[in-house]
C-alpha positions as CSV (number, residue, x, y, z in Angstrom):
1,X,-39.0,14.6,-22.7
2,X,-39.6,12.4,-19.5
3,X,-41.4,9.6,-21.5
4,X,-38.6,9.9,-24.1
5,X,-35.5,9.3,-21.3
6,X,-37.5,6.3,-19.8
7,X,-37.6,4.7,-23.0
8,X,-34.2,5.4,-24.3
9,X,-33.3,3.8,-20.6
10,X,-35.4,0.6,-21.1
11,X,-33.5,-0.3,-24.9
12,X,-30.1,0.1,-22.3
13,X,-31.5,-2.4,-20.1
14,X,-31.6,-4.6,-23.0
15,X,-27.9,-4.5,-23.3
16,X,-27.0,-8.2,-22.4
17,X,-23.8,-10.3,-23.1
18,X,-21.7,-11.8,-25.6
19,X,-18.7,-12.6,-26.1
20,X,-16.8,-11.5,-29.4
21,X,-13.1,-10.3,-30.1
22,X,-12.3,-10.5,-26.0
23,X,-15.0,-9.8,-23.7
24,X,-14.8,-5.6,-24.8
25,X,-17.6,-5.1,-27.5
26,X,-17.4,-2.4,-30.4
27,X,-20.9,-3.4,-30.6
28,X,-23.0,-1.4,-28.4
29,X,-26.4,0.0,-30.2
30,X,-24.3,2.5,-32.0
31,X,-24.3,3.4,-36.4
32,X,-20.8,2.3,-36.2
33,X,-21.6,-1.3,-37.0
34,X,-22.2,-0.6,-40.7
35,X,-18.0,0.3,-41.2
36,X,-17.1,-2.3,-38.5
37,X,-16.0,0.7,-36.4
38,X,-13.8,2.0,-39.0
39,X,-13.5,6.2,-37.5
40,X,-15.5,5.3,-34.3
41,X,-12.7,7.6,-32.0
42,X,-13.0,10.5,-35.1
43,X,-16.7,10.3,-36.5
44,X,-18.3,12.4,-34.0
45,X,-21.3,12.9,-35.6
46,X,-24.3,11.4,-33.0
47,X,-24.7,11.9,-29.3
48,X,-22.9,8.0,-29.3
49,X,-19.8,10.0,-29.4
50,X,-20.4,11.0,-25.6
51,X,-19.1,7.1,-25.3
52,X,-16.7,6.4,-27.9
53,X,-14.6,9.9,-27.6
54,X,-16.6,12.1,-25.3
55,X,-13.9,14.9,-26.9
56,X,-16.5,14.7,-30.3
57,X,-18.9,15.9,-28.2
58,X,-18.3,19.8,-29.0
59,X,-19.1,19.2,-33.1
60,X,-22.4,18.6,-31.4
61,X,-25.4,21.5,-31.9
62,X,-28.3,21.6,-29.5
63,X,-28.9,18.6,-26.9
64,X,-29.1,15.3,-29.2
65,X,-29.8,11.6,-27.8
66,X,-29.3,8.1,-29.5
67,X,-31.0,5.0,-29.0
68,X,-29.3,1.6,-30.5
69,X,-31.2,-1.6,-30.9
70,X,-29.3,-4.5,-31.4
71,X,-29.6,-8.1,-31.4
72,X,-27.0,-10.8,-32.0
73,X,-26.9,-14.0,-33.4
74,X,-24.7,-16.4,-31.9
75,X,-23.2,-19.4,-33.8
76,X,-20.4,-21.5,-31.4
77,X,-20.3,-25.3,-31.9
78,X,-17.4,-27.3,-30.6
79,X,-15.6,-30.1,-33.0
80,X,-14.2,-32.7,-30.6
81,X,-10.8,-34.0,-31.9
82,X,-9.4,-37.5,-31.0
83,X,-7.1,-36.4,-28.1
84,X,-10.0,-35.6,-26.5
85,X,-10.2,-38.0,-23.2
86,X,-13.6,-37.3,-21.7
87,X,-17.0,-38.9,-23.5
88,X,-19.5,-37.1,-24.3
89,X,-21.3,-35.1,-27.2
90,X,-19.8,-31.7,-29.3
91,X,-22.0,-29.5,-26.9
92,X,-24.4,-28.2,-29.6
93,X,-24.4,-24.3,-30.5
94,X,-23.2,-22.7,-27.3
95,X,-24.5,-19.4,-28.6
96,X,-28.3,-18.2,-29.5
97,X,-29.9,-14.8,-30.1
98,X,-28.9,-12.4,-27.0
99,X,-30.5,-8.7,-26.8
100,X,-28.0,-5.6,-26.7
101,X,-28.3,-1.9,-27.5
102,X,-27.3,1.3,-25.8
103,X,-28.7,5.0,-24.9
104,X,-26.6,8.1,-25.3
105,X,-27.2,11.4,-24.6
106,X,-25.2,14.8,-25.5
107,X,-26.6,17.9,-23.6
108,X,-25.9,21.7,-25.3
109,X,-24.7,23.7,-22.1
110,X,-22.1,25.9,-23.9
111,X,-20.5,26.4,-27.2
112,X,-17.2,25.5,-25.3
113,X,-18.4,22.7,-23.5
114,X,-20.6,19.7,-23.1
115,X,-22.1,17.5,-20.9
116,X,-23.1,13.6,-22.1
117,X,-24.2,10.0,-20.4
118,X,-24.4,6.6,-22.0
119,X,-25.8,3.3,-20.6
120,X,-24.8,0.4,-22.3
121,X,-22.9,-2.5,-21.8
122,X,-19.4,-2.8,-23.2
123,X,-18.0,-5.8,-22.2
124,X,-19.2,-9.5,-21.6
125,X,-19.4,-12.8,-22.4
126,X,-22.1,-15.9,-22.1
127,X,-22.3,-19.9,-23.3
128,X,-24.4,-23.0,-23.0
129,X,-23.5,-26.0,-23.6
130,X,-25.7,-29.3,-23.7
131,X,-25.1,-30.8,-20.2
132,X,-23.5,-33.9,-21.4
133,X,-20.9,-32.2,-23.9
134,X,-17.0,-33.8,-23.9
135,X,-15.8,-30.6,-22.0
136,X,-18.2,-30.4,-19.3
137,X,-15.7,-30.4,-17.1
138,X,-14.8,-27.1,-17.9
139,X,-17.7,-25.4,-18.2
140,X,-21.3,-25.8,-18.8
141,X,-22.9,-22.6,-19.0
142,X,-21.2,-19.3,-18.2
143,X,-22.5,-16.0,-18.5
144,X,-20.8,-12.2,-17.8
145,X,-22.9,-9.3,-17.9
146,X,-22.3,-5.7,-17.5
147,X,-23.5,-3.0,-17.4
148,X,-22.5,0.9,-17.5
149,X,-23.4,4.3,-16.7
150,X,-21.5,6.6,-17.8
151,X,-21.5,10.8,-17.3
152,X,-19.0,12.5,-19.8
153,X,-17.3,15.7,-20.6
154,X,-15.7,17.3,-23.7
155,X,-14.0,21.0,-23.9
156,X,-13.2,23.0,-27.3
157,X,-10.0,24.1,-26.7
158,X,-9.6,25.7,-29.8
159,X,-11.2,25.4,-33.3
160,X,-8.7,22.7,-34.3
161,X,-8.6,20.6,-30.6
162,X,-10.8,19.5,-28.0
163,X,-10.6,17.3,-24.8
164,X,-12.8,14.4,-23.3
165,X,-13.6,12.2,-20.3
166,X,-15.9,9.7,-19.0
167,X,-16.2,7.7,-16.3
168,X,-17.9,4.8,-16.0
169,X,-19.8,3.3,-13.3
170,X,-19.8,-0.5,-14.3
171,X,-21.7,-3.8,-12.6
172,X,-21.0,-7.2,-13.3
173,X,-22.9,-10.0,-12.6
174,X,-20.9,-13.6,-13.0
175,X,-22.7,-17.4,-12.9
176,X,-20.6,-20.7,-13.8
177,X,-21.6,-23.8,-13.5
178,X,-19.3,-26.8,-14.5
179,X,-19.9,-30.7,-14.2
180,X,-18.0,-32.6,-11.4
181,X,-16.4,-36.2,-12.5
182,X,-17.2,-38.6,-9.5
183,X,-15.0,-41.2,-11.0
184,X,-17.0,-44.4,-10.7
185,X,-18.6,-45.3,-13.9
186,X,-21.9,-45.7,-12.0
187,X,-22.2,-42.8,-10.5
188,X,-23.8,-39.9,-12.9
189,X,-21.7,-36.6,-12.8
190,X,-22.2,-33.9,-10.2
191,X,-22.4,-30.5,-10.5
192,X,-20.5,-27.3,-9.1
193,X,-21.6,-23.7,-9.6
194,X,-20.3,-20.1,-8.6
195,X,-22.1,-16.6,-8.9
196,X,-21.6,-12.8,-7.8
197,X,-22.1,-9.8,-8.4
198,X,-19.8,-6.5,-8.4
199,X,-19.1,-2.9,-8.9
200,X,-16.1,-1.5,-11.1
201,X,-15.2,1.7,-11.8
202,X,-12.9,3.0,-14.5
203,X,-12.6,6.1,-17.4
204,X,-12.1,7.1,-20.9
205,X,-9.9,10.1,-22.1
206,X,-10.5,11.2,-25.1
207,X,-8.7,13.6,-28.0
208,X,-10.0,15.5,-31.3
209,X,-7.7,17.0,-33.8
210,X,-9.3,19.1,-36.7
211,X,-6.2,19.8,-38.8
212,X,-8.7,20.7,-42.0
213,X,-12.3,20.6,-42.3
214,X,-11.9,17.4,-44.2
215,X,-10.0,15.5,-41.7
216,X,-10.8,14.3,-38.3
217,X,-8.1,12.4,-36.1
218,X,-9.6,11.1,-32.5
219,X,-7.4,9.3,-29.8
220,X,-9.0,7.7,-26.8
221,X,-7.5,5.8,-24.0
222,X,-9.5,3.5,-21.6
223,X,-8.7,2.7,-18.0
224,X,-8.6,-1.1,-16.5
225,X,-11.5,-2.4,-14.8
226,X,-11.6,-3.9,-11.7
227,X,-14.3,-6.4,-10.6
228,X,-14.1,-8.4,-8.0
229,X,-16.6,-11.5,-7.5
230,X,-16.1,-13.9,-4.7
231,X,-18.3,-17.1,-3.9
232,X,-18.7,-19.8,-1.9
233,X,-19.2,-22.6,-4.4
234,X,-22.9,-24.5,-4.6
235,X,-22.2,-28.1,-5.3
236,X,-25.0,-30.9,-6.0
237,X,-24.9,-34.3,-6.3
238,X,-21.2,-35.5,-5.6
239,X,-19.8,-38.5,-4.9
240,X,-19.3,-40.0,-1.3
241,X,-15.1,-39.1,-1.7
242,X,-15.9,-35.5,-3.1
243,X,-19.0,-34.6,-1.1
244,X,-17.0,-35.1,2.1
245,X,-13.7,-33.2,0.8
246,X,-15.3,-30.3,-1.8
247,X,-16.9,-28.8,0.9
248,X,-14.4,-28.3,4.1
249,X,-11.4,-27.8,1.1
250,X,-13.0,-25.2,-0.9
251,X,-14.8,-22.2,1.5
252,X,-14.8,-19.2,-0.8
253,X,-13.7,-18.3,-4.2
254,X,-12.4,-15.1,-5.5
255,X,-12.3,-14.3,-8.7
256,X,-11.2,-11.0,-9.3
257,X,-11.6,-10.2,-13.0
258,X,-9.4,-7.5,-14.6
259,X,-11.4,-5.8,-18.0
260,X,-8.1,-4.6,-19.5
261,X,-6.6,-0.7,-20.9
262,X,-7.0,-0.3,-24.2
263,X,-6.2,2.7,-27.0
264,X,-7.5,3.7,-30.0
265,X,-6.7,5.9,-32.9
266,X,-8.9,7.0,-35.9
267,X,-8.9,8.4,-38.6
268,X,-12.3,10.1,-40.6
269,X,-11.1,11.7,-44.3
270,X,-13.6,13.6,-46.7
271,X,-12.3,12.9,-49.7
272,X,-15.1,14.0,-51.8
273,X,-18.4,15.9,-50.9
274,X,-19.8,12.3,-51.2
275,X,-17.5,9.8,-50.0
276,X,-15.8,9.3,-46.6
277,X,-12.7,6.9,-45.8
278,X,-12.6,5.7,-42.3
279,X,-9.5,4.1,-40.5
280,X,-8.9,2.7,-37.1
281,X,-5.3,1.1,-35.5
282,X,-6.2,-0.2,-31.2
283,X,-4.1,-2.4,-28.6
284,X,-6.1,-4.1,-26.1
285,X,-3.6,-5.0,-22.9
286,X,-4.9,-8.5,-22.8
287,X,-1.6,-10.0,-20.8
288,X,-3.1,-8.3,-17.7
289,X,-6.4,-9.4,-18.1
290,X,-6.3,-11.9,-15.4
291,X,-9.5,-14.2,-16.0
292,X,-9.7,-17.1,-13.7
293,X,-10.9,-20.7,-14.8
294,X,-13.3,-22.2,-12.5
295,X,-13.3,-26.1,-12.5
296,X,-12.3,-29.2,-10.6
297,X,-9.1,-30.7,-11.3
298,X,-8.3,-33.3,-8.6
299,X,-10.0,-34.8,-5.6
300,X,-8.1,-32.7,-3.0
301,X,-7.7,-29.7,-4.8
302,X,-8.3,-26.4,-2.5
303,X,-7.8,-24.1,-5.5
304,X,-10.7,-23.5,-7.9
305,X,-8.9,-20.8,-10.1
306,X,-6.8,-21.2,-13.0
307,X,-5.5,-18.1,-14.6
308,X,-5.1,-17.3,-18.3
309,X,-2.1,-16.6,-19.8
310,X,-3.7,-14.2,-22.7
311,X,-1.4,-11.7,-25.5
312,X,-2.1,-8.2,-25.7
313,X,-4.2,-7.9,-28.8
314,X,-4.0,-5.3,-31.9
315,X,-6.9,-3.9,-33.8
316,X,-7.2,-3.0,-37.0
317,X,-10.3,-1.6,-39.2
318,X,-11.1,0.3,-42.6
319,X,-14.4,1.9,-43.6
320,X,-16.0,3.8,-46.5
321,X,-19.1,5.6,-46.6
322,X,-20.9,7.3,-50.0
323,X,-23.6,9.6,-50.1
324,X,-26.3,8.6,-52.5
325,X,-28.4,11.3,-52.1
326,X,-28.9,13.7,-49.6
327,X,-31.0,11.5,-47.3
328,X,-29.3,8.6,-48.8
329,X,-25.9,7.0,-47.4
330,X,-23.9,3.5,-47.4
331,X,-21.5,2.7,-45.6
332,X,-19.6,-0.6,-45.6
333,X,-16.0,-2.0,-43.7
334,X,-13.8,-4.2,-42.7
335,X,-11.7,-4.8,-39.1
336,X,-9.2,-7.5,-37.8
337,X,-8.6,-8.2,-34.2
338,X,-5.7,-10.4,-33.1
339,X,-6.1,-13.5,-31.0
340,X,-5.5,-13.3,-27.2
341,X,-5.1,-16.9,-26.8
342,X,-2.8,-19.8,-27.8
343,X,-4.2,-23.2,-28.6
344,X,-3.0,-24.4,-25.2
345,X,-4.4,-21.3,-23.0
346,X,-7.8,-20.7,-25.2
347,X,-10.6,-22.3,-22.6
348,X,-14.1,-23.3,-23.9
349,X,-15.7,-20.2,-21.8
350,X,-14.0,-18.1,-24.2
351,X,-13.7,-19.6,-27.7
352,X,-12.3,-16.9,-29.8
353,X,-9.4,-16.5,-31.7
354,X,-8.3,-13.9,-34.1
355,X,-11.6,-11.8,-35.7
356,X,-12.9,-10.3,-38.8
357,X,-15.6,-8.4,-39.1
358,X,-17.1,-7.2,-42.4
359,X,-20.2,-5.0,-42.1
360,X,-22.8,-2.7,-44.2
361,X,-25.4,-0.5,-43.6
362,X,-28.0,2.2,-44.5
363,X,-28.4,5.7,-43.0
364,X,-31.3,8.1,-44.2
365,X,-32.3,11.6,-42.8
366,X,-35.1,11.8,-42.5
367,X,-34.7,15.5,-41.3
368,X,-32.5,17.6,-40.1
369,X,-33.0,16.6,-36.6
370,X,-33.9,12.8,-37.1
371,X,-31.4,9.9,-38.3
372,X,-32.1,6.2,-38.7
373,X,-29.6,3.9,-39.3
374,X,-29.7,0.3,-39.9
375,X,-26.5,-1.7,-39.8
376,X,-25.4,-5.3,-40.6
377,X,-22.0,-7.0,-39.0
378,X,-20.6,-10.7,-39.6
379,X,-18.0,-11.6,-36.7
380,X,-16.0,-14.5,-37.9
381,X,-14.1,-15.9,-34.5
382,X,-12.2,-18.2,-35.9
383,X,-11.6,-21.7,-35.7
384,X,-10.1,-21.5,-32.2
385,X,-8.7,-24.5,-31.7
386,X,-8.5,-25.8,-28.2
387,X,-5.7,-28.1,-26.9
388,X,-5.7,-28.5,-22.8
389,X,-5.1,-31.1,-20.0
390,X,-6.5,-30.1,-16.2
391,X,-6.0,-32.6,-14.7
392,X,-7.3,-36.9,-14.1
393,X,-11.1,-35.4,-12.9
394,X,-11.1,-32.7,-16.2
395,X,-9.4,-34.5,-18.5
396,X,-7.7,-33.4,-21.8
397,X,-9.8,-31.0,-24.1
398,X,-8.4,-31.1,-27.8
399,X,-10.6,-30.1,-31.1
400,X,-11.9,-26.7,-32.5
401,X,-15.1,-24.8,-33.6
402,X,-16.9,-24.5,-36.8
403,X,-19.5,-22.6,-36.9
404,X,-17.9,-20.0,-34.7
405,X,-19.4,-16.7,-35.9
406,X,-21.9,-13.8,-34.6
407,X,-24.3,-12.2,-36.7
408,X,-25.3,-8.7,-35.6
409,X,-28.0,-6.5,-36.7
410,X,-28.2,-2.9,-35.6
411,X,-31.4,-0.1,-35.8
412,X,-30.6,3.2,-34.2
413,X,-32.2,6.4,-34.1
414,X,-30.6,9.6,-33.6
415,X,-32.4,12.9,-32.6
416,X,-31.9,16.4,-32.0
417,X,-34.2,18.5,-29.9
């Protein structure tokens, strides 16, 4: 049992970054990727639920664990348009292949009531660009990375209700680094950067409603998330005006970062002994957010920060799943996320705009106690067109992204002891 906790806790250390759909990811090691998340607050089916609605957790029979493996592919390349005013190349594919997955566990302490924990990493972002890109005075690189423990509880009510919560215990890490414009043609650009680290904490309630035995209705509500990085900026190679003024302007930055509430409702229907329909509707409180832009605007600037002035968001997603054989399932779906971002607030650290996802996937049972699952996701993100002026030392960014699309692959293995 020892040996098989460590492991499950070494695929959660895998759980990186990326950004897609905001920085909150649906993706996070679990079977759920094969109905793009269609049912994911109703399905309750794996010791995943523990994270998703932590109410699920009482369908749950003896003490299970899951453990997601999941890498994603990362597509991002920026088309400069002709208002853009700074030189320089489209930046390349700002994405590449980042590790994720999660580990969830489910213990059986009472019919009435159970126990669970998940580590994984729900929310993030990360980009590279090629150092001489047109926006590099923007942003060069910039990377988020959580990650989250999180104990959970569920109560059976009654036959027909049951009641959930988790909280999580979340750490960020933060690095940015952005070019400086030293103005003189023959001078070569400078460079600024910024990292931290920080602790958040913040909860999930959860709700299951078993009208029939063919329907499953789950509700869950998550809490903001506070993280608050402060730094005192590292600068290099500035020019004689800025390396005098950067450093006795600017002392230290905060950059308190606000992962925003969000709600979710699902739906999970039996229509047949062999096919299930899966429905999800979400809001994701965006306008609070609170992200702040770090970059150089003017030579005697003293503030850093720019905030972004995102839209709430609304989710929606579909799924279907058929039953083959006994051992034999597929699953397949479809979900739409609205943008958070306007063409003149979108920034180039966060190049999304609205999101599809369409997804399918295999499950087979192997027994009783062991599932695998292997899933398949395509996160179209959009065009996102960019159209914004910081400043004479920034300059205007203007054109849009094509690719801009995450390819995601998930293997998970679910086990009951």
């Amino acid at each position: 049992m020892k040996r098989v906790f460590a492991f499950a806790a070494l695929m959660a250390c895998l759980a990186q970054t990326a950004y897609a759909g905001g920085l909150y990811l649906y993706e996070t090691g679990i079977p759920d990727v094969s109905t793009a998340f269609a049912g994911l607050a109703a399905r309750a089916e794996d010791a995943s639920t523990a994270f998703s609605n932590p109410a699920g957790m009482t369908r749950l029979t003896g003490t299970q664990m899951l453990v997601g493996i999941q890498p994603l592919i990362i597509n991002s390349e920026f088309d400069p348009g002709s208002g853009t005013t700074t030189g320089g190349g489209d930046g390349g594919n700002a994405g590449g292949i980042m590790p994720a997955g999660g580990s969830y566990f489910v213990f059986d302490t009472s019919d009435t009531c159970k126990v669970g924990l998940a580590l994984n990493s729900f929310a993030g972002l990360g980009l590279n660009y090629d150092d001489d890109w047109a926006g590099r005075y923007y942003v060069q690189n910039t990377v988020l990375t959580t990650f989250a423990l999180s104990p959970s509880i569920g109560f059976k009510i009654s036959d027909k209700l049951s009641l959930g919560a988790a909280v999580h215990f979340v750490y960020g890490s933060t690095e940015t680094k952005v070019a400086v414009n030293n103005v003189l043609p023959a001078l070569p650009d400078g460079s600024m950067k910024i990292e931290d680290s920080a602790f958040g904490i913040g909860g999930r309630l959860g709700v299951l409603v078993e009208p029939r035995n063919d329907l499953r209705i789950g509700l869950v509500y998550q809490t903001p998330i506070q993280l608050d990085f402060s730094d005192s900026p590292d600068f290099d190679n500035l020019g004689p005006g800025l390396a005098f003024l950067a450093p006795r302007a600017l002392d230290t930055i905060d950059m308190s970062m606000t992962l925003p509430q969000q709600i979710m409702a699902s739906v999970m229907f039996q229509a047949t002994d062999k096919l299930d329909l899966m429905a999800n509707v979400g809001w994701q409180d965006w306008s609070e957010f609170g992200q702040d832009i770090v970059s150089v605007h003017t030579a005697g600037q003293r503030e850093l920060t720019t905030n972004i002035d995102y839209d709430d968001t609304w989710h929606f997603a579909v799924g279907v799943r058929y039953a083959l054989t006994p051992q034999w399932r597929v699953s397949a779906g479809v979900a739409y996320d609205s943008s958070m971002a306007d063409d003149d607030t979108r920034s180039p650290t966060l190049p999304v705009d609205r999101t599809w996802r369409y997804a399918g996937g295999v499950h087979y049972a192997w027994s009783e106690d062991l599932k695998l699952d292997l899933g398949y996701e395509y996160i179209d993100t959009g065009k996102a067109e960019i159209d914004v002026e910081r400043g004479p030392l920034a300059g205007r960014l203007q054109g849009d992204y094509g690719p801009n699309a995450i390819h995601v692959i998930n293997l998970s293995v679910a086990y009951r002891f």
